[in-house]
C-alpha positions as CSV (number, residue, x, y, z in Angstrom):
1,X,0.0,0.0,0.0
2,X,2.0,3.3,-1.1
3,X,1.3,5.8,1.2
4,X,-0.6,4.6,3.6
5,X,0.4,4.6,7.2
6,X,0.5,1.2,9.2
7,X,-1.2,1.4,12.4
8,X,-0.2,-0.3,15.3
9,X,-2.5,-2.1,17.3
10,X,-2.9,-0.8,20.4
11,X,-2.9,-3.2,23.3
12,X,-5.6,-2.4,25.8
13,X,-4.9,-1.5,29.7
14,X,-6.8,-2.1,32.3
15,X,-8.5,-4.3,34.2
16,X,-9.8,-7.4,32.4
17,X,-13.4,-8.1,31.5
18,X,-12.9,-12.1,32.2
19,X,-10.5,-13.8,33.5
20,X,-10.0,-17.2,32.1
21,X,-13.2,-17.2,30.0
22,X,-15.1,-16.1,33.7
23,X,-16.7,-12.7,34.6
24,X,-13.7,-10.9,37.0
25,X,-15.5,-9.4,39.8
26,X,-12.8,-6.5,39.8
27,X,-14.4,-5.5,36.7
28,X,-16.4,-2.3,36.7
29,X,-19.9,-3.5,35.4
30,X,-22.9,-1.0,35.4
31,X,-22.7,2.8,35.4
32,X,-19.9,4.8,36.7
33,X,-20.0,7.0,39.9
34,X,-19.8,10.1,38.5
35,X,-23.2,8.9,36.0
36,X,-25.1,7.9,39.0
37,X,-24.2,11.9,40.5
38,X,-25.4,12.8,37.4
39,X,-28.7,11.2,37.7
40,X,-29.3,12.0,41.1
41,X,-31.3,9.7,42.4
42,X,-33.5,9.9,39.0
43,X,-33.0,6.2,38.1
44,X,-34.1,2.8,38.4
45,X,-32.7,-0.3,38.7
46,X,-34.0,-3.5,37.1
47,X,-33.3,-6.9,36.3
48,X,-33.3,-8.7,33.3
49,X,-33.9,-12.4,34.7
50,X,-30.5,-13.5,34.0
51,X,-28.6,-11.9,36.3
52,X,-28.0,-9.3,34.9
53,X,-28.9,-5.2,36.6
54,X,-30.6,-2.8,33.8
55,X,-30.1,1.1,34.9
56,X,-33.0,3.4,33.4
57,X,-31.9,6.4,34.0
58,X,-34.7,9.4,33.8
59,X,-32.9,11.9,31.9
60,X,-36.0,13.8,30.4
61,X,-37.6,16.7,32.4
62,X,-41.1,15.0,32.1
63,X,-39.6,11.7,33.5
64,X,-37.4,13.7,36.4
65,X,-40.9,15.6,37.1
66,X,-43.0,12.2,37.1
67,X,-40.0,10.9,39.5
68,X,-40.2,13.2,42.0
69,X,-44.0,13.5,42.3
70,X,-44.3,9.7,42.7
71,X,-42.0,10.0,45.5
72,X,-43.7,12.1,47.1
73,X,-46.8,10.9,46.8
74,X,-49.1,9.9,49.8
75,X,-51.0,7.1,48.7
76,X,-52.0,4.3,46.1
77,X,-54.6,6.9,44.4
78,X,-51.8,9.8,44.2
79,X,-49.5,7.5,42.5
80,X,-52.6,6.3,40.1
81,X,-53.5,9.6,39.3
82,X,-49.4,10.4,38.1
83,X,-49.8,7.2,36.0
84,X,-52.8,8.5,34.2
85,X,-51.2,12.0,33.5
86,X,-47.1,10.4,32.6
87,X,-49.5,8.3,30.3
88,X,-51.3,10.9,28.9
89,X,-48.4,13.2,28.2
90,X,-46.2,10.4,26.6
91,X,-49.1,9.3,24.1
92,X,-49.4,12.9,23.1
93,X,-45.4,13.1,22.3
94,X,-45.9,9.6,20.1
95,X,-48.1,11.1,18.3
96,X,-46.4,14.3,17.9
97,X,-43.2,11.8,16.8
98,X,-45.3,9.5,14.9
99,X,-46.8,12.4,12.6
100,X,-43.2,13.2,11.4
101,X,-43.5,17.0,13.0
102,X,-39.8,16.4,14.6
103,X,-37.6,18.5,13.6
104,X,-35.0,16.7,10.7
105,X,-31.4,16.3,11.7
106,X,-29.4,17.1,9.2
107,X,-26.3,19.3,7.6
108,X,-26.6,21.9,4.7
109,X,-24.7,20.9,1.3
110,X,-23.2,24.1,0.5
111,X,-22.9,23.4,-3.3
112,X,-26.5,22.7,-3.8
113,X,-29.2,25.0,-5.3
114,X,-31.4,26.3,-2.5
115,X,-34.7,26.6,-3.9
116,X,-38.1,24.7,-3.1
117,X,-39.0,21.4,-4.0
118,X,-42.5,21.1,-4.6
119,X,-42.7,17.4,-5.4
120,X,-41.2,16.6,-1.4
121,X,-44.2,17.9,0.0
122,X,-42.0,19.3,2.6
123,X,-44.3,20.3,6.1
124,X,-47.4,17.7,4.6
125,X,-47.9,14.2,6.1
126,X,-46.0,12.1,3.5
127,X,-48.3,8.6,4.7
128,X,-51.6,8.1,5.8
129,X,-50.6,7.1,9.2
130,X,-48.5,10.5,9.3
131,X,-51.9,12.3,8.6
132,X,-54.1,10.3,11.6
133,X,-51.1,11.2,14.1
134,X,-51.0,14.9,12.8
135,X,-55.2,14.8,13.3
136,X,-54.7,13.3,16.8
137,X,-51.8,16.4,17.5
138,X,-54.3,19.0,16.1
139,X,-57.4,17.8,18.5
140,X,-55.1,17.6,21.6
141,X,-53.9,21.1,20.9
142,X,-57.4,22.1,20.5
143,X,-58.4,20.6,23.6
144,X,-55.6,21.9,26.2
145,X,-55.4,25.2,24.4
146,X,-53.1,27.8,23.3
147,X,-50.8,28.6,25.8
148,X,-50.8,24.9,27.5
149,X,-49.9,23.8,24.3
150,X,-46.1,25.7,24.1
151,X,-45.3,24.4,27.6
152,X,-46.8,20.8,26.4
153,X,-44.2,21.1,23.7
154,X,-41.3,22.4,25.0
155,X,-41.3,20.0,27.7
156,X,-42.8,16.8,26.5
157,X,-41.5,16.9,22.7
158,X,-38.5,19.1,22.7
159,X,-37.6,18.3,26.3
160,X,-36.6,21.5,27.3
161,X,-36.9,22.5,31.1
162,X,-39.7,23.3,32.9
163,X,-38.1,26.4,33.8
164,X,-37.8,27.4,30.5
165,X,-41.3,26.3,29.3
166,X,-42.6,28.9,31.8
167,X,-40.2,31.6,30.5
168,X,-41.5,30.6,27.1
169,X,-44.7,32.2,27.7
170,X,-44.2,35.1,29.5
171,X,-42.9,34.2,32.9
172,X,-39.9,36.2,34.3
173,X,-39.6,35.0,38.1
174,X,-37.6,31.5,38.5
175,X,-39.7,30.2,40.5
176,X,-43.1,31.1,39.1
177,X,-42.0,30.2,35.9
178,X,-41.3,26.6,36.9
179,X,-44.4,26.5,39.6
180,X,-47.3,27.7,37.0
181,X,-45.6,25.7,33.8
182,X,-45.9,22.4,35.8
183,X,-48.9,23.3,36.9
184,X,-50.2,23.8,33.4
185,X,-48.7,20.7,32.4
186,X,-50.3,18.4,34.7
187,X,-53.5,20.1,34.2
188,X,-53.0,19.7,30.4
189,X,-52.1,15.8,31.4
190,X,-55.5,15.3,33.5
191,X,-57.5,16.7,30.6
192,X,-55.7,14.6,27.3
193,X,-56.3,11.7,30.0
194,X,-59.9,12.6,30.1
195,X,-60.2,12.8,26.1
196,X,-58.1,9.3,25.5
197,X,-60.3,7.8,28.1
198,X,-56.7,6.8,29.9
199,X,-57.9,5.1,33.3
């Protein structure tokens, strides 16, 4: 190969996954520290039947939220009540998902012709399940209203903080900002769980 450079390969240090074909117990298995202080205290810990420990770690605000409230939550009707609105909240992002109103991630080719392309049908639903997930988005905006709506989707879809969502529509304090915002997003919850008869 002319030109090319020969790479070495690299011997790996550390400790060793196995030792002699078995699991070595001085092997770090699971998340690190430092990801658990990350987390804090917003994760579960499952199993997989085999042994084996699954970390889910709630990253999202909606999940961190949904976290926290089931903590504190008093009794067996509080906690059913959070189910119904989590529920509610995470069928309205799949359809939001599911009717392809995502944002695309993608780069810019800078020696392409910008101009429109009518035969994409860019901002219609391409499919027919597209269109019944966009009709499902529409009457659940309807229903929860204008303003609900941006905190909705800035939380739920676009996962930005609750914080934020409140700032979004016009809140300047901190703390009302985050205090009205999840307010209006679990009383946005209660009523989608209401119209998708979610018990």
């Amino acid at each position: 190969m002319h030109g090319a450079a020969m790479a070495k390969n690299v011997r790996r240090t550390g400790i060793p996954a196995t030792v002699k074909g078995k699991p070595n117990p001085a092997y770090p298995h699971g998340p690190t520290a430092e990801r658990l202080a990350k987390a804090q205290g917003h994760v579960s810990v499952g199993d997989d039947k085999r042994g084996t420990r699954i970390y889910h770690f709630h990253d999202n605000p909606l999940d961190r939220m949904y976290s926290r409230l089931t903590r504190q939550a008093k009794s067996a009707g509080a906690e059913a009540g959070l189910r119904r609105e989590y529920l509610a909240l995470t069928k309205y992002r799949h359809h939001w998902h599911a009717a392809g109103l995502q944002a695309p991630i993608g780069s810019a080719e800078l020696d392409r012709v910008f101009a429109s392309d009518p035969t994409s049908m860019s901002g219609m639903a391409k499919t027919e399940s597209q269109a019944h997930h966009r009709k499902q988005y529409r009457e659940a905006v309807e229903h929860i209203g204008w303003k609900p709506h941006i905190v909705v989707d800035n939380v739920v879809c676009a996962g930005t903080s609750i914080e934020q969502a409140g700032w979004a529509i016009g809140y300047n304090s901190r703390t009302q900002a985050r205090d009205c915002a999840e307010e209006m997003l679990r009383d946005s919850a209660r009523k989608l769980a209401r119209l998708w008869g979610i018990s």
